[in-house]
N, C-alpha and C positions, 0 to 999 in steps of 0.2 A: 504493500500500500504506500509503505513510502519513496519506495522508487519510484513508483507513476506520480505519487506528486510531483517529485524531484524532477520526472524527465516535463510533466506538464509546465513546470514552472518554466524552466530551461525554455522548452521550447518557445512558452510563451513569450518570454525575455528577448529572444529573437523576432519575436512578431512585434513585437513594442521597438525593440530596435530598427529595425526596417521602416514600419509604419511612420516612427517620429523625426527621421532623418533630416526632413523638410523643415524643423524646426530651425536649425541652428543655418540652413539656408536662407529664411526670412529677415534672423536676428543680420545678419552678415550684410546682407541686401540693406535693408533698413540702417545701416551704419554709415550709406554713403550719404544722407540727408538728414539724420536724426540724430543728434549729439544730445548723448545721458537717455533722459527718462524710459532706463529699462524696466521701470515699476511701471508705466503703462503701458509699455509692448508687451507685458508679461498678461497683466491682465486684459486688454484688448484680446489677447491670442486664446486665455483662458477661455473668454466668454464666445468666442468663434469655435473651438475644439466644444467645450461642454454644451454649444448651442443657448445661450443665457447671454439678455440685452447688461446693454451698461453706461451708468451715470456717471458721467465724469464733472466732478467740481472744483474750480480754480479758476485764476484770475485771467482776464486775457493777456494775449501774447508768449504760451506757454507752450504751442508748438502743437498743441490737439487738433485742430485741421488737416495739418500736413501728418501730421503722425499716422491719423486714420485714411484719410488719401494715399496716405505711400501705401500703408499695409491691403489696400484694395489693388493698387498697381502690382505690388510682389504676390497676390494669389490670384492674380487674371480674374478679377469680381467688376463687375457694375459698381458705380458710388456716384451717390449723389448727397447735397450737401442744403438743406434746408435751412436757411432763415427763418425760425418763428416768432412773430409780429404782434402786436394787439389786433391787428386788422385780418391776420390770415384765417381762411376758412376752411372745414374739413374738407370740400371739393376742391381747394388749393395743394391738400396734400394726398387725398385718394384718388381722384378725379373724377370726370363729371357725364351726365349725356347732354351732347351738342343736339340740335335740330337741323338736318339737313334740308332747306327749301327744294334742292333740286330732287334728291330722294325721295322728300315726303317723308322720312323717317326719322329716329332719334340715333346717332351713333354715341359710340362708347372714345371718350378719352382720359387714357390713363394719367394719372398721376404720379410724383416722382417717389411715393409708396412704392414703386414695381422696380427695385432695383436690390441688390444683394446685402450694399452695406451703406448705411442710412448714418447720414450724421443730422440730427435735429438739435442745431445751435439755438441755445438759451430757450429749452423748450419751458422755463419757466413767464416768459412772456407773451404767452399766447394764452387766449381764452379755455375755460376747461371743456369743450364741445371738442377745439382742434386733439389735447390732450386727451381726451377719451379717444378720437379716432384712430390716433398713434400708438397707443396701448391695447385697443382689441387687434386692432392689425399684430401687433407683436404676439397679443397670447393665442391669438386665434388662426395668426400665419396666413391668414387670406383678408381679400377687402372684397368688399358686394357693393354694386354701381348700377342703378336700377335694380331690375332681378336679377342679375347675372352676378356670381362668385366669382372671384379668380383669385387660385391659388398663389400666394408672394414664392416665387424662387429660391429654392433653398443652397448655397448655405443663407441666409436672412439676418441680421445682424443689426441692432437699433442702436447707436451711441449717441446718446442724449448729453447735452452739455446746459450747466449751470453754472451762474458768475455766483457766485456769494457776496460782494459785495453791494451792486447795485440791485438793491432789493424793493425799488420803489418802482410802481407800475406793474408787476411783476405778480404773476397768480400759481403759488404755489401748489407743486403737487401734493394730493393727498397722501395720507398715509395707505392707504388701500392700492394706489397705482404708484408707488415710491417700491413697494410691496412686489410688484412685476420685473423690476429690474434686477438681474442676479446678482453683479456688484456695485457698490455705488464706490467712486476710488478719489480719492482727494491729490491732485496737482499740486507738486510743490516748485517752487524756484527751483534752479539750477545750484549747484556750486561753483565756484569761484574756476576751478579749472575747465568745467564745463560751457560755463558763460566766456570764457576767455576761446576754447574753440570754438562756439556759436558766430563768436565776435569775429576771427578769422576767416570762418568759410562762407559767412553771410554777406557780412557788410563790405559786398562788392556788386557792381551791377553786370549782367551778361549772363552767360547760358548756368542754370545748374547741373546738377548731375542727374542722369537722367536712371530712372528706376526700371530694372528690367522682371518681368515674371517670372519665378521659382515656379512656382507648382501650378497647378490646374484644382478649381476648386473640389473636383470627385476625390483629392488627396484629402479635404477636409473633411468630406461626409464622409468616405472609406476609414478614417481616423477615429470618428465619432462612433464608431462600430468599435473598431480597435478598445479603444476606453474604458467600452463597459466590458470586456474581459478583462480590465484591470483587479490582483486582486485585493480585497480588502478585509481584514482580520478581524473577526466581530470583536476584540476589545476596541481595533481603532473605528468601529460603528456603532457601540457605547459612546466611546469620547463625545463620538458629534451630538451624539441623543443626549448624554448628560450638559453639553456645553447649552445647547437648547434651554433644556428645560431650567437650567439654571437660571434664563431670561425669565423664565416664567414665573417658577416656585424658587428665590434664592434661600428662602430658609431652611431648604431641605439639602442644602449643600453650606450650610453654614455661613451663609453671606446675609444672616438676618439684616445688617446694614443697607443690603440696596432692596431691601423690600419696600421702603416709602419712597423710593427714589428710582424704582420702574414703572411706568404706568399701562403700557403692554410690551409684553415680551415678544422674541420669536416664531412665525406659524409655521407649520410643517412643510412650507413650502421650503422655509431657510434649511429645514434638516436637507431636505432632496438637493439643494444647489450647494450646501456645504460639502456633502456629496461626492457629485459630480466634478466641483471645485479642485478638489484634493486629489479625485481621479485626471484632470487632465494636467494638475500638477506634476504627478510624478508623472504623465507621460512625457511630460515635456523636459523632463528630466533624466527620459529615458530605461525608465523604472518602470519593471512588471507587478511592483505593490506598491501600495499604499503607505507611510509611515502617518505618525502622528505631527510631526514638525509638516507632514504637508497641509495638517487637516490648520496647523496654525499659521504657518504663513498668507492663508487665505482667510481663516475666520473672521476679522477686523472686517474686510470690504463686502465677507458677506451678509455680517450684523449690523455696523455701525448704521445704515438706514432704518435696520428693523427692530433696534431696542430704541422705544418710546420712551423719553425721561417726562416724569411728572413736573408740576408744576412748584413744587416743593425743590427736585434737583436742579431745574432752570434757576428758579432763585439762589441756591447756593452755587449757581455756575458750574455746576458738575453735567459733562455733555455725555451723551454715548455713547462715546470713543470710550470713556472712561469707566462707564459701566463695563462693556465690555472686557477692557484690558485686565480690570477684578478680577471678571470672571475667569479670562483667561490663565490669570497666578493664581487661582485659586484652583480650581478643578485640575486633581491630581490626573497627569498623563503616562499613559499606559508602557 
């Protein structure tokens, strides 16, 4: 019994190797235009392999445009790059039926919803009609235009951006559709050596460097198969349930402290993308299991959206980052 595990693991080791190969081709490609923020190519790529949208928030001029435009050039996808406005309407981003006089008829046109990898910049400024439309398309992968469905193309990919700062005119997302997006990942500045090669390769005028295609996107859906034979150790699928529920119940883990200071915890959706998270971590790592250090370098961006702090922890300035990071030194690891 234990040599077939031994030969199954083995072999599978080889499949994971094979299949993720393309990984460190992307990274490679993406280094001739993107200087630093390998924390959101990491997560960009997560949420592409585990199939799971993503909130990016930080300030402008951080390079998340071009980040997600390059990474649509290196896997030969559609991309298009939405403006959301106070004025825009759901038929601005699903599209609409025209009336054709010479027809007699109504035809069908598409909106820029019908493309692979969606950037909807500062979807916090747009009405929540446009935001509902954006988010059933994302959980429901198709859009309906008259009576007619049409299937969104898969792989399908929504990265939503939000400023944090300018928060005036601005109609935030609920907690219920904050709730749909798998990671929410916070943009930080560069460093000092970072910003000094930005400064080099940018601040000149004339041609850039031009990005060429690695893979073909059936490498992604064929990957996303890959995945789920990643294996995972039912303590490290404890960890994820107990990190959960500690959003929920802290007093049953000894965190009586943040019991006045959650106001909702985690929902079982966070368990399934915690999940899935830490599987396409170690794929990308090249790894046919699981560990627990995968299940944490991913938990922050999969909770910090989905632990709700009361109004008690607002007041003491305690955010949910913070709850989290508790929880995290707290719930002993396997």
């Amino acid at each position: 019994m234990a040599d077939t595990y031994q030969f199954d693991m083995q072999q599978l080791t080889e499949q994971i190797e094979e299949a993720s190969s393309f990984v460190d081709d992307i990274y490679h490609e993406l280094d001739k235009v993107i200087v630093g923020q390998r924390y959101m190519i990491d997560r960009l790529l997560i949420g592409l392999l585990a199939n799971g949208h993503v909130l990016l928030e930080g300030v402008p001029g951080l390079a998340k445009t071009l980040t997600v435009s390059s990474l649509a050039k290196v896997i030969s996808t559609n991309f298009q790059r939405i403006q959301f406005t106070p004025d825009l309407l759901p038929a601005d981003l699903l599209g609409t039926l025209i009336y054709n006089q010479k027809e007699g008829e109504f035809t069908i046109k598409k909106g820029p919803i019908f493309s692979n990898i969606i950037l909807a910049d500062e979807i916090n400024r747009s009405p929540a009609k446009v935001q509902s439309a954006l988010l059933e398309s994302m959980q429901e992968r198709q859009v309906t235009i008259g009576e007619t469905t049409f299937p969104l193309s898969e792989p399908f990919l929504v990265l939503a951006t939000q400023n944090p700062v300018e928060q005036e005119g601005t109609y935030p997302l609920p907690e219920a559709q904050v709730d749909r997006f798998m990671l929410k990942i916070n943009i930080d500045y560069p460093n000092q050596e970072e910003e000094l090669e930005i400064m080099r390769r940018m601040a000149r005028t004339g041609k850039k460097p031009e990005l060429k295609p690695v893979i073909h996107p059936d490498r992604i859906l064929k990957a996303r198969n890959v995945i789920n034979n990643i294996y995972m150790d039912e303590k490290v699928e404890k960890y994820i349930v107990d990190m959960i529920f500690a959003t929920r119940r802290p007093a049953d883990y000894n965190l009586e402290k943040l019991t006045d200071l959650i106001s909702f915890g985690a929902s079982p959706r966070a368990t399934i993308n915690l999940n899935l998270a830490a599987r396409a971590e170690a794929f990308m790592d090249h790894r046919a299991y699981v560990t627990p250090e995968d299940v944490r370098t991913i938990a922050m961006d999969i909770l910090r959206h989905r632990v709700i702090p009361t109004y008690e922890a607002e007041a003491e300035e305690i955010t949910s980052e913070e709850i989290v990071d508790t929880i995290m030194k707290t719930i002993q690891v396997p």
